[in-house]
Wavefront OBJ file of the C-alpha trace (Angstrom):
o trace
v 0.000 0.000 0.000
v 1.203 3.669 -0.565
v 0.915 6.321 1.840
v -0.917 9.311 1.318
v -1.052 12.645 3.972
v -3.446 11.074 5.128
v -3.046 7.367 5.230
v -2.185 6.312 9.042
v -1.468 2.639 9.268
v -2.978 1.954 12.331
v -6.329 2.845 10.399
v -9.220 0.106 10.461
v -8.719 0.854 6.695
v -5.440 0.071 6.701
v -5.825 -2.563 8.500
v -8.130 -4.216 6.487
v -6.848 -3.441 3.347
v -3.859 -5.247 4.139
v -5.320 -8.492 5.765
v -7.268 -8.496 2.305
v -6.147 -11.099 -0.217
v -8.286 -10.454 -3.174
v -9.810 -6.638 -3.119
v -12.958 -6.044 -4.385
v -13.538 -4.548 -8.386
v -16.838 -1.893 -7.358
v -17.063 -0.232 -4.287
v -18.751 -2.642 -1.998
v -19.435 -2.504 2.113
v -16.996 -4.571 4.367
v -17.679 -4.778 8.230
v -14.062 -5.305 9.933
v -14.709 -5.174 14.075
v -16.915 -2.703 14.569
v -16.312 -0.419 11.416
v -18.535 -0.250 8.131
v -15.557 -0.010 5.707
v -16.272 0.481 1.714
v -13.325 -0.689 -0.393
v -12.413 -1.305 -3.907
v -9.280 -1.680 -5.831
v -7.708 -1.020 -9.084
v -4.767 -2.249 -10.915
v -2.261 0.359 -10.974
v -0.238 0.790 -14.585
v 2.303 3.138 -15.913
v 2.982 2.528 -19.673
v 0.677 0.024 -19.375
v 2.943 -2.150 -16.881
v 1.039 -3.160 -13.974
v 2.995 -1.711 -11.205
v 0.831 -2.276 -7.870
v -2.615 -2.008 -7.425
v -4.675 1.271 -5.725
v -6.715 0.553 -3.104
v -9.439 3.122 -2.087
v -11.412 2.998 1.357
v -13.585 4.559 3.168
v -14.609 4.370 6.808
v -18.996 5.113 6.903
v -19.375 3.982 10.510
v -20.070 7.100 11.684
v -23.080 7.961 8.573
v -24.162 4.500 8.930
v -24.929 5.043 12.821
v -26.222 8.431 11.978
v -28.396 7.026 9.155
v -29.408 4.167 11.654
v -30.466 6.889 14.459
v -32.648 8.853 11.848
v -34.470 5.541 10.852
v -35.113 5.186 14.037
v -36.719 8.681 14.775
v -38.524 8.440 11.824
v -40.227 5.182 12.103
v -41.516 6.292 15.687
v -42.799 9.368 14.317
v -44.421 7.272 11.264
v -45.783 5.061 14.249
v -46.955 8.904 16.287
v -48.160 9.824 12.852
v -50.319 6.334 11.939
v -51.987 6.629 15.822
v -53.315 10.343 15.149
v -54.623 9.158 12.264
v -56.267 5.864 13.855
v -57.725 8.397 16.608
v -59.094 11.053 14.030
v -60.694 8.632 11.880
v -62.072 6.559 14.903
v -63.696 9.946 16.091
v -64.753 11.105 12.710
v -66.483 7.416 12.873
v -68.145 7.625 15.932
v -69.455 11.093 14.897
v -71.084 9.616 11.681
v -72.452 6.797 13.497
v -74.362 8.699 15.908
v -77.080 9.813 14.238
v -77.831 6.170 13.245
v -77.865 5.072 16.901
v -80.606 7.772 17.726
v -82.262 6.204 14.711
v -82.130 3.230 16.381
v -83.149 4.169 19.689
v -86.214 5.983 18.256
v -87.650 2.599 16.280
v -86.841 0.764 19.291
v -88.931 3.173 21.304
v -91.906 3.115 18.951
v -95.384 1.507 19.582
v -98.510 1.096 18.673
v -99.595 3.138 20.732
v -97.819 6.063 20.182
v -96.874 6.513 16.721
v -97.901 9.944 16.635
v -95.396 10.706 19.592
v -92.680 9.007 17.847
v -90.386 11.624 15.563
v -86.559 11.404 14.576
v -85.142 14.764 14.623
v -81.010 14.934 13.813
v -78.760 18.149 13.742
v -75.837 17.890 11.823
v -76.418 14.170 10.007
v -74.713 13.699 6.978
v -77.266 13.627 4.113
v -77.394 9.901 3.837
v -78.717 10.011 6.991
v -80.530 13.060 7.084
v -82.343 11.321 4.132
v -82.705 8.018 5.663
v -84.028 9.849 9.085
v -86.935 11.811 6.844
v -87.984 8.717 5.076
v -88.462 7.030 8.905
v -90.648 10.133 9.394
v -92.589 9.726 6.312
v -93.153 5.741 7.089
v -94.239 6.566 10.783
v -96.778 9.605 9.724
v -97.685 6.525 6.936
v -98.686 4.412 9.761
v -100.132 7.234 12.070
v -102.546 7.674 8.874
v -102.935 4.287 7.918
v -103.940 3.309 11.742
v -106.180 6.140 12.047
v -107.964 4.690 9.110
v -107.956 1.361 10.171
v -109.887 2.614 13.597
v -112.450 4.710 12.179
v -110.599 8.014 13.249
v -110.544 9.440 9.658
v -114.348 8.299 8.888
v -113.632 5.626 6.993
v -114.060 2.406 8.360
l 1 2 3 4 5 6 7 8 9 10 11 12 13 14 15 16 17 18 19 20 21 22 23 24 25 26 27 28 29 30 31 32 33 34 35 36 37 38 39 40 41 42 43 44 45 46 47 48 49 50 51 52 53 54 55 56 57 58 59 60 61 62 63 64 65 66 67 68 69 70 71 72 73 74 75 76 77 78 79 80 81 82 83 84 85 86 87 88 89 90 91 92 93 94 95 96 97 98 99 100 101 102 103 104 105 106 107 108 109 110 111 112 113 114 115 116 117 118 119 120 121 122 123 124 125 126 127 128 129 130 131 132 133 134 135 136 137 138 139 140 141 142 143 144 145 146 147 148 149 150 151 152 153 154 155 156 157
């Protein structure tokens, strides 16, 4: 190996460049200890007589930890991110299903008895719902009519 200004032989380049038999063609990732390491070598010429080979490293622990720590940071915020939205759309839910519970709760409550008491009255229903809640209305003033029929109230009968 040639030195350079800075080439220091006690490297973990160094170091591994030299215990290296074959070097690699294309740049490639080597873990030596506990350094990430990317090498590759080159046959040296002059005159087109091989005269050594030049050997290029590069020690990426320190990026590769960094990159590691970001990953890290970002997943958990992707994880943050994915339970806001999980809460939002679990409220925005909840919210839409409400007006179908009342809906429920009203035709649970109705009887015979009392159609003409029974009405379903939403604020702020979406207007699948709105709809749905004014053709409930319609059926029960339907059978308020159609009762009072049946029973003589409306003179026929």
């Amino acid at each position: 190996l040639g030195h350079s200004a800075n080439f220091e032989p006690r490297m973990p380049e160094a170091e591994l460049a030299s215990s290296l038999a074959p070097m690699p063609e294309r740049p490639q990732v080597v873990h030596y200890r506990n350094y990430r390491i990317v090498l590759c070598a080159s046959p040296l010429r002059v005159n087109g007589e091989p005269v050594g080979e030049l050997v290029l490293s590069r020690d990426i622990t320190g990026a590769q930890r960094q990159l590691q720590a970001r990953l890290g940071q970002l997943l958990l915020l992707s994880a943050l991110v994915a339970l806001l939205l999980i809460a939002a759309i679990s409220a925005r839910i909840s919210q839409a299903v409400k007006p179908l519970r009342q809906m429920s709760q009203v035709a649970a409550a109705v009887s015979a008895d009392d159609l003409e008491g029974a009405r379903l009255e939403l604020q702020q229903a979406p207007a699948e719902v709105s709809g749905l809640a004014q053709a409930f209305n319609a059926m029960l003033a339907l059978a308020v009519e159609l009762g009072g029929t049946c029973t003589g109230e409306h003179g026929v009968g």
